[in-house]
C-alpha positions as CSV (number, residue, x, y, z in Angstrom):
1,X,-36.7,-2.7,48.4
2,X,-33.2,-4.5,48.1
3,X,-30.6,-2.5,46.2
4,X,-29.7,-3.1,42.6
5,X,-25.9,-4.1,42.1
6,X,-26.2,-4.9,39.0
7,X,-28.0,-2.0,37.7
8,X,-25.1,0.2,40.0
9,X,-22.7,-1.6,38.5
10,X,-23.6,-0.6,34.9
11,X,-24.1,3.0,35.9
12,X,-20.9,3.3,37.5
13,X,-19.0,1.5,33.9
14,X,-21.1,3.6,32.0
15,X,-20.1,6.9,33.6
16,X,-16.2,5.7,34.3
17,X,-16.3,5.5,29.9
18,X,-18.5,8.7,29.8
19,X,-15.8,10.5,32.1
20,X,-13.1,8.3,30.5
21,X,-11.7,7.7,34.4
22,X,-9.6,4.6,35.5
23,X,-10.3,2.8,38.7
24,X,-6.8,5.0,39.9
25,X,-8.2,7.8,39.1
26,X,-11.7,7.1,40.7
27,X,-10.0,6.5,43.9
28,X,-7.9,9.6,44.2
29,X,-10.8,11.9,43.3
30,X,-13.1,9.4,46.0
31,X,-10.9,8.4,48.6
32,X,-12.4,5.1,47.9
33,X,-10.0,2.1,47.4
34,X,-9.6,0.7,44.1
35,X,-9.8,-2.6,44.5
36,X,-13.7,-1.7,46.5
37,X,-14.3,0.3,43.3
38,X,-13.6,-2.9,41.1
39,X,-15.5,-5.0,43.9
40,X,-18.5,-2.5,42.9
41,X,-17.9,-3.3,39.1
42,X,-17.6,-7.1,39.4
43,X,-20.7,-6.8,41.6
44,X,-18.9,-8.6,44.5
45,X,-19.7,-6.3,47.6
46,X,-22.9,-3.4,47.9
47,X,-20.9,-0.1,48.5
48,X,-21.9,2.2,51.7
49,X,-24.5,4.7,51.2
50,X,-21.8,7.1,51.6
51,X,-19.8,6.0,48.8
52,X,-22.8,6.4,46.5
53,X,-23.0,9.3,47.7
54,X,-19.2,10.4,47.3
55,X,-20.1,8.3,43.5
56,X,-22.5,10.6,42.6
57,X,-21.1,13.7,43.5
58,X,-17.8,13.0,41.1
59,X,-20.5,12.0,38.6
60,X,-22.6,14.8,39.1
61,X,-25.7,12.5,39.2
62,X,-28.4,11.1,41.3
């Protein structure tokens, strides 16, 4: 099954407004750079499994 970017894409806006975060933000609690984490949102590049992993865990999600 091929992953979903759009549909992770619209999970990760929908929690940044839920957790009102900025991309800055994001990456300081991730470690992940915020240009990937707009790369994500733009649905330009498939992140690692570890940075949905790293995602969900800021999150708190699945």
């Amino acid at each position: 099954m091929a992953f979903d970017l759009a549909m992770f894409s619209d999970k990760l806006r929908r929690y940044m407004e839920q957790f009102q975060t900025s991309y800055a933000e994001l990456s300081e609690r991730t470690g992940i750079d915020e240009n990937r984490l707009r790369e994500f949102d733009k649905q330009q590049t498939t992140p690692t499994g570890d940075e949905i992993l790293i995602l969900a865990d800021v999150f708190m999600c699945d």
